[in-house]
Every structure is written in structure tokens, then in C-alpha cells.
N, C-alpha and C positions, 0 to 999 in steps of 0.2 A: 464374526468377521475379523480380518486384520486388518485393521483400520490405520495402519501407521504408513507414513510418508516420508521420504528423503529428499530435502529440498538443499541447496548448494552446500553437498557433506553434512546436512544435518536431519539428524531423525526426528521426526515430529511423531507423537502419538495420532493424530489426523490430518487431515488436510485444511482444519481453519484457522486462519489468522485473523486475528482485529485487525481492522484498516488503523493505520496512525491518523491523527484528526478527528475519528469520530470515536474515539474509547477514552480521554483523556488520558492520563498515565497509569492506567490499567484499573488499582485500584480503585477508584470509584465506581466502577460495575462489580465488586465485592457482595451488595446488597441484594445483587439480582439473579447474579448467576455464580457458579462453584469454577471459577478461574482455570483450576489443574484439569477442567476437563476439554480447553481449548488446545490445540495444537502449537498457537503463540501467540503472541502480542506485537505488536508495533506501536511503540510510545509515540504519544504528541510530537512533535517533531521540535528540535531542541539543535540551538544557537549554545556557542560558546557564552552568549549574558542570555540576559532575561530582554522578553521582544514584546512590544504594548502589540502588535498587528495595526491593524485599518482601524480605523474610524467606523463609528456604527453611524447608518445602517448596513451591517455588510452577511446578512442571509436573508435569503428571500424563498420562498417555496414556488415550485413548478410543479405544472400538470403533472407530471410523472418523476418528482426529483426534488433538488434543492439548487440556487445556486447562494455561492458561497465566496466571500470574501475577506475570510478574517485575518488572511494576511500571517499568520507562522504566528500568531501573540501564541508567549510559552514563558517560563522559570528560570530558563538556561540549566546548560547538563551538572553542573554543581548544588546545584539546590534540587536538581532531581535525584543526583545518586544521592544526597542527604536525605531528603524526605520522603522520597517513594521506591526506589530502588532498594530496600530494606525490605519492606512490608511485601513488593511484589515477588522480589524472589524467593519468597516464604510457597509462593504457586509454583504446582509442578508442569510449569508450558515454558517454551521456549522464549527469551525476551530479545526484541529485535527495536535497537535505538536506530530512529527515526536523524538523521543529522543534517543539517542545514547549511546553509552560511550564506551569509550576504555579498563576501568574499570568498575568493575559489578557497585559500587557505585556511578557514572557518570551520568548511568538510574536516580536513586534516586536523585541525584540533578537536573536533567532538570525538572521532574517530580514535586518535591518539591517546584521549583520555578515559576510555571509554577501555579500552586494552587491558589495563588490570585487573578488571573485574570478571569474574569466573563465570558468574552467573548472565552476563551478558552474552547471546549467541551469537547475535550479527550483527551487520551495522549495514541499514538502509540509506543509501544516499539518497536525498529528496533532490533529483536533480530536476524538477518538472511542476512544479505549486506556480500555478498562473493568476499569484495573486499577492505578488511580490513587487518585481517591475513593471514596467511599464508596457504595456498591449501585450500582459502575461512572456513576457520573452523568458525564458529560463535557461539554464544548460542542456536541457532536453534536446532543444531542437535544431544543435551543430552538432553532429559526428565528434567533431575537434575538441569542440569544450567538452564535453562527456567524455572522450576521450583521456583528457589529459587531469579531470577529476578525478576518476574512478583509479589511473593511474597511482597521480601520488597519493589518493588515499590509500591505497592497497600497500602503498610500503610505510604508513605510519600504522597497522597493526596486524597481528597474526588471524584478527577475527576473519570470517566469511563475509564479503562486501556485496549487497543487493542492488542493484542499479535501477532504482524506481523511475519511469520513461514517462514522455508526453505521448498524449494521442493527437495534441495538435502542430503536425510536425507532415512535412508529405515524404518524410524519409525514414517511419521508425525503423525498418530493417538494419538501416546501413548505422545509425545511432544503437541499435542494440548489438552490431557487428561491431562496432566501435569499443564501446562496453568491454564484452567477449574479450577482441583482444588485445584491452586494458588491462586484465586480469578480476572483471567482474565474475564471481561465482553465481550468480544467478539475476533475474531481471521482474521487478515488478511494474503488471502493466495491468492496466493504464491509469497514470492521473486524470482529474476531473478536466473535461472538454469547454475551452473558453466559449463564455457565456452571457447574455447581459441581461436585464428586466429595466423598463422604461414604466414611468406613468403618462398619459397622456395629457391629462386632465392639469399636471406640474411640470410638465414637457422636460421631466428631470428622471437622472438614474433611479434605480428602487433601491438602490447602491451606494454606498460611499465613496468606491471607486466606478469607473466606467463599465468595468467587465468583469466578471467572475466565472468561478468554476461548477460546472453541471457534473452532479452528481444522482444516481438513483435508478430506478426500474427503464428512465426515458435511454441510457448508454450504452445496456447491456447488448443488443446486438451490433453497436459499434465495435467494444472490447473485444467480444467472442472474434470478430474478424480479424482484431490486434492481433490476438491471442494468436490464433490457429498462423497469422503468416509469420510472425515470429518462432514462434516455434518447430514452424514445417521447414523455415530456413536456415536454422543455426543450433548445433547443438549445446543446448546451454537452457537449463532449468530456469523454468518461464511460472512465476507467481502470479493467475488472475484476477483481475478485481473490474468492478463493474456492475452496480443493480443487480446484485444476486439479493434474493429475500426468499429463495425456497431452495429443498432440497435439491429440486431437478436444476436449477441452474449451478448449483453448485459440481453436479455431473456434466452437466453439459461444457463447462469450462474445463474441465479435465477430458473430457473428450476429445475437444482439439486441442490440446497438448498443453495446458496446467499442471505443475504437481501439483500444486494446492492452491488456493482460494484466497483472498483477504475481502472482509465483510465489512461493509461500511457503512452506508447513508442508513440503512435499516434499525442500526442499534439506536440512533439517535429517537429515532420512533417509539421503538418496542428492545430496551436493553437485553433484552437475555434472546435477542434472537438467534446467534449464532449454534445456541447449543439444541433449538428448535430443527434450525436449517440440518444442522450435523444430523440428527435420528429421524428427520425426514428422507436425507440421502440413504442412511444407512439403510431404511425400511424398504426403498424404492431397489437396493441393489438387491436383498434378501428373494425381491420378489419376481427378481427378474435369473437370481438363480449364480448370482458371483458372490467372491470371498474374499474379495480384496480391493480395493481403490483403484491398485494398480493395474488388474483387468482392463480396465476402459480405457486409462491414461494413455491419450494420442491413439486411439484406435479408431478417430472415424473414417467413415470409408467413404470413398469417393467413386465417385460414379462416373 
């Protein structure tokens, strides 16, 4: 099979990417699983310094998921292209910095410093982690702000800019239209769905903060809906993420119009599952009689 994918001008040997937040800064799934055989990575997501996050207690497990608060804690991008940007791009996948800021300008300098280096593919803007401010507001959920992010980041580097989006927003079209024409090359969707856990018993959060982000098997037919109206809407290469932990969801997100995947809450469980999910899918397509990814990509059919 031809397993290779093109996501915003870049080829990927498949269609799986690490979720940013649940792989740390790649290396440390070194022990588990063979790196060069993922399609890419998305580093922890990294601040111009180094970021403590929240306060614990900030993850909690759900019926079908996790919810999660930690809040961006990270190294900052200088002590990651020191210590791990070395060793990781010794793998042959694509590496995709995760960039942050607390400030709009914070984007632009991960972004900017991040430009030099060769081996870095893209740069993911986290405009959408509901675990930041305040009742999760992020730049996700104005058109304007995402707008005028993804803007000037695109002119402090030559890299390809992802524009990772909220699912909690009641406009993501017009936010990923916004994106689009900011000069975002492509759009990852969706971040974790704001979330809470109470105890009764302590009539207090199970959280450090009041809300956090739902991750896991419970969001996947949310996202597949992100997915499919963003992408039926707007031409512009659409990254799914969302409770995938098998092959078939991993088709099933290309089917309404994914190029590729990013895998997340599942590594945290079972680390090397992305490259289980990958020859799950591939097995499923063998037997269904395709020879490429791209067969299915956006081909469902509506009735």
C-alpha cells in the first residue's frame, strides 16, 4: 500500500501524528515504540520560558476519557531545541512545534525562533488549550483573534503554520475561515471539549481549576462532525484528532475529509499505540481491496 500523505505542502510517510500534550517531547516513547515509523510528532507545547501549569490536582479520569488541566507546564523552546530537538531529529517523521503564548506576541516568537532549524516542519499554533484562562477562553473562539494570530505569525517564518481550533466555540467554520484567510496552511481539529468533575461528598472540583479539557473515546463523534463541516466547507487541509484508539476510527476520520490523524489520550494508556492503530488501518484497507489513504480521503457519501 502507499501509505504516504500530504498535509499543508508536507509529505508524511502516513497519516499519524502524536497529539502535542500526550507524547511529551517525542523522545520519551523512544522505549516503546520505533519513532521513524510515525508520520510526525507534535511536541508538548512550548512558551517562549519555561511554564509550572496548574496546580495539582489537575487530571481526572472519565467514563470514557480523561479530563485534564495541566495548564501548558513545559521547558520553553530553548531548552527544548537544547535537550531534545537533537536526539529527536535523529527520527525519520516529521516534527511539528506545538507554540503557545500567553501573549498574542509569544506565538511569534516561538514561531520565529523556531525558523532556523531544518529539521523542524511546521509550527502548530495552540490557539484553543481551555486550560489556561479563565472559563477556558482561548483565541479559538473569535474569528478576529485567530485571525490576526495566525496572521503575524505567518510572516515571522517560512515554516507551514497549523492552526489547532476549539470545538467549543458555536462558529468553528467561520474561525477556521478566518485561519484560511490568515494564511493558515492547514487546521488541527479539535482541541479537548471544556469539562468539569465535582465531588459531592467535598462539594469541591476534582480539579485544581474549575474546568478542564475532555479528552478520549467519549469526543470522538463530536470531532468527526467538526471534522466533516470543516472540511466540506473550506478548502484547506484539515488534521483530525479526537478518541481514535483503533484502526477504523482512524478511517473513519479521513473519510469525512482528514488528511491525517493526530492520536492522543490513548498513548497515555498503552504508549506505542499509534503504530498498533496504523497496521490496524492498513489491514482493514488490504481487505477491503484499496491502495492508498487517499482512496477514502473525503469520499463519504451522502444520501
Amino acid at each position: 500500500m502507499d501509505l504516504k500523505v500530504k498535509v499543508a505542502g508536507i509529505e508524511l510517510q502516513n497519516p499519524i501524528i502524536l497529539a502535542s500534550g500526550t507524547a511529551g517531547y517525542g523522545v520519551e516513547l523512544e522505549p516503546f515504540m520505533d519513532l521513524s515509523k510515525l508520520g510526525g510528532i507534535s511536541v508538548k507545547g512550548l512558551y517562549p520560558y519555561p511554564r509550572e501549569g496548574n496546580p495539582t490536582p489537575r487530571i481526572w479520569e472519565a467514563p470514557c476519557g480523561i479530563i485534564n488541566s495541566i495548564g501548558l507546564q513545559g521547558i520553553g523552546m530553548e531548552r527544548f531545541a537544547e535537550e531534545y530537538l537533537p536526539e529527536l531529529s535523529k527520527q525519520k517523521t516529521a516534527i511539528f512545534i506545538n507554540a503557545c503564548g500567553e501573549q498574542d506576541e509569544e506565538y511569534f516568537r516561538v514561531a520565529e525562533f523556531f525558523d532556523p532549524y531544518e529539521e523542524v516542519s511546521a509550527i502548530e499554533l495552540n490557539l484553543s488549550c481551555p486550560n489556561v484562562r479563565e472559563e477556558g477562553n482561548c483565541p479559538a473562539l473569535w474569528p478576529d483573534w485567530s485571525y490576526k494570530i495566525v496572521k503575524w505569525t505567518k510572516q515571522s517564518t517560512r515554516k507551514p503554520i497549523i492552526a489547532k481550533l476549539s470545538p467549543n466555540t458555536s462558529s468553528m467554520v467561520e474561525v477556521a475561515s478566518a485561519c484560511k484567510e490568515a494564511g493558515a496552511d492547514a487546521l488541527s481539529l479539535v482541541n479537548t471539549y471544556l469539562a468539569m468533575a465535582v465531588d459531592f461528598r467535598t462539594r469541591r472540583s476534582r480539579l485544581s481549576t474549575l474546568f478542564g479539557g475532555l479528552s478520549g473515546p467519549a469526543i470522538k463523534p463530536l470531532s468527526l462532525r467538526a471534522v466533516y463541516q470543516v472540511a466540506s466547507s473550506l478548502d484547506i487541509d484539515v488534521i483530525g484528532i479526537g478518541g481514535i484508539t483503533r484502526g477504523e476510527d482512524l478511517l473513519e476520520f479521513l473519510l469525512v475529509g482528514a488528511k491525517a490523524v493526530q492520536i492522543g489520550s490513548i498513548t497515555l494508556r498503552e504508549p506505542a499505540a499509534a503504530i498498533r492503530i496504523l497496521n490496524e488501518a492498513v489491514s482493514l484497507m488490504k481487505k477491503e481491496g484499496y491502495n492508498s489513504f487517499k482512496e477514502i480521503t473525503g469520499r463519504l457519501n451522502i444520501v
